[in-house]
N, C-alpha and C positions, 0 to 999 in steps of 0.2 A: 289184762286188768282183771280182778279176784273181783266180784261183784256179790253186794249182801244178801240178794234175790229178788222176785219181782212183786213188788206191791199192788194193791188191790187196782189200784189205777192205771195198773199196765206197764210201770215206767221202771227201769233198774234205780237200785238204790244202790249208794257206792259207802262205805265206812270204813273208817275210822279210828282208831287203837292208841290213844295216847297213854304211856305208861310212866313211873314216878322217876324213870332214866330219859325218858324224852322232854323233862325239867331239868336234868339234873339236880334231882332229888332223892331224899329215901324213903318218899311215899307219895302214894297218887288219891288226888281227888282233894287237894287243898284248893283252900279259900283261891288267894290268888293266881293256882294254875288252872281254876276252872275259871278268872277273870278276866282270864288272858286270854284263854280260848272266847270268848263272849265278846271281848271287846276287838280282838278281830276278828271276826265273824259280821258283828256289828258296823266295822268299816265296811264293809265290800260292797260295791255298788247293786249288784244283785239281791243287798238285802237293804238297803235305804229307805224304802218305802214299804217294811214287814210291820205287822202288831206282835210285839215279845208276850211269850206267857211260860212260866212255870210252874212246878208241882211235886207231889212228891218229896218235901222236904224232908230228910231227918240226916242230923248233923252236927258234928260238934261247935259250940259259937261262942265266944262273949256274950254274958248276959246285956251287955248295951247297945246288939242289934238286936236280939229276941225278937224285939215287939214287933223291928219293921221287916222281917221276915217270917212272922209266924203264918199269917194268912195261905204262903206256900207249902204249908204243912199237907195241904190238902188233897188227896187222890185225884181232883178233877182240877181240869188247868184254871188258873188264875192269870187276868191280863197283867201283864208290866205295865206299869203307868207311864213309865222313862227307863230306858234300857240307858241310859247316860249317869242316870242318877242310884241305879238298880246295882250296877257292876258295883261302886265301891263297896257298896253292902257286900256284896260276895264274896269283896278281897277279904275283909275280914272275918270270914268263916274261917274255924279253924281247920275242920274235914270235914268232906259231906261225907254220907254212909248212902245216902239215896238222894237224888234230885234230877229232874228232868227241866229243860228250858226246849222253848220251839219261835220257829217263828212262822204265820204264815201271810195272805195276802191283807193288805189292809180291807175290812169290810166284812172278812167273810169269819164264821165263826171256827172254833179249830174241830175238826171233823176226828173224836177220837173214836179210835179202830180196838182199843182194846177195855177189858173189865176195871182195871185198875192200871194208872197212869204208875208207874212206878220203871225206876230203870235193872229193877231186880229181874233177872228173868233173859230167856233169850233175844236176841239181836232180832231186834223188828223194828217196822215203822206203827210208831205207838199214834201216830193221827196222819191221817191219810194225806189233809192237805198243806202238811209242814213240807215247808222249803228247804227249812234246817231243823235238824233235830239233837239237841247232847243232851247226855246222857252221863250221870257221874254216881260208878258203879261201884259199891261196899269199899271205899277203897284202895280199889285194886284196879281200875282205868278209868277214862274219859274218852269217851266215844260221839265221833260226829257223822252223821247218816244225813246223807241229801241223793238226791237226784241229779245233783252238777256234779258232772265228772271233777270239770275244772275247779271247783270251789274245793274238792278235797285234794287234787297234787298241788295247792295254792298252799294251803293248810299243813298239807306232808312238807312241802316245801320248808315253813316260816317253824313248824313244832316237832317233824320227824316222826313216829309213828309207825305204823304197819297197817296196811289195807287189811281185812277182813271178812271171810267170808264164811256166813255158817247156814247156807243151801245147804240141805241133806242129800239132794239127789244127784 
């Protein structure tokens, strides 16, 4: 198993690589392939009881969600109020260019580990105590980084993908 490195917490973090051929598609990082990834993520018992937050928005949209996604424009994470009611917004994106979504324990705030939330940049865990973390890149992928082995061969399993590893040592 190819693992993405170890986080500040000590724990390996395993990722993720979805590409616009792992839709069958001829681009990555649309509205409803990053829905799909959220809303099953969303099902998995391991995350039932998460608080959702995103960030980092910048993205092609209809002007008739604008307003109920502008708030995730923003470099530091914003809570999801309803991740039920959050996803259709998303389908309707036309492409992201930048966006990050995380989930982590109910109660606790999200612990971010870097300057600026943004999915630009290299493969890290951008808040320490995220469960789940995607990431949807200029683009050109959709990346999901966790701690569960199993939640990513579940994931490789249902979207196909490529494990990930960009450890320099």
């Amino acid at each position: 198993m190819v693992v993405l490195g170890t986080i500040m917490s000590g724990g390996t973090v395993f990722a993720l690589q979805l590409n616009h051929s792992d839709f069958n598609d001829t681009a990555a990082c649309l509205g409803p392939q990053v829905a799909s990834v959220l809303d099953a993520l969303a099902a998995l018992p391991e995350l039932l009881d998460t608080a959702w937050y995103a960030g980092a928005f910048d993205m092609i949209w209809p002007e008739e969600i604008r307003g109920a996604l502008r708030k995730y424009e923003a470099s530091e994470p914003v809570l999801i109020d309803d991740i039920g009611t959050f996803v259709p917004l998303v389908r309707k994106v036309g492409q992201f260019l930048d966006g990050v979504f995380f989930s982590v324990p109910v109660g606790q705030p999200p612990l971010v580990a870097v300057k600026l939330l943004t999915a630009d940049g290299p493969i890290e865990k951008l808040v320490t105590n995220a469960i789940v973390q995607v990431c949807a890149f200029d683009t050109s992928w959709i990346e999901i980084g966790t701690e569960d082995e199993s939640m990513i061969r579940s994931l490789q399993l249902r979207f196909g993908g490529k494990i990930v590893d960009t450890d320099d040592g």
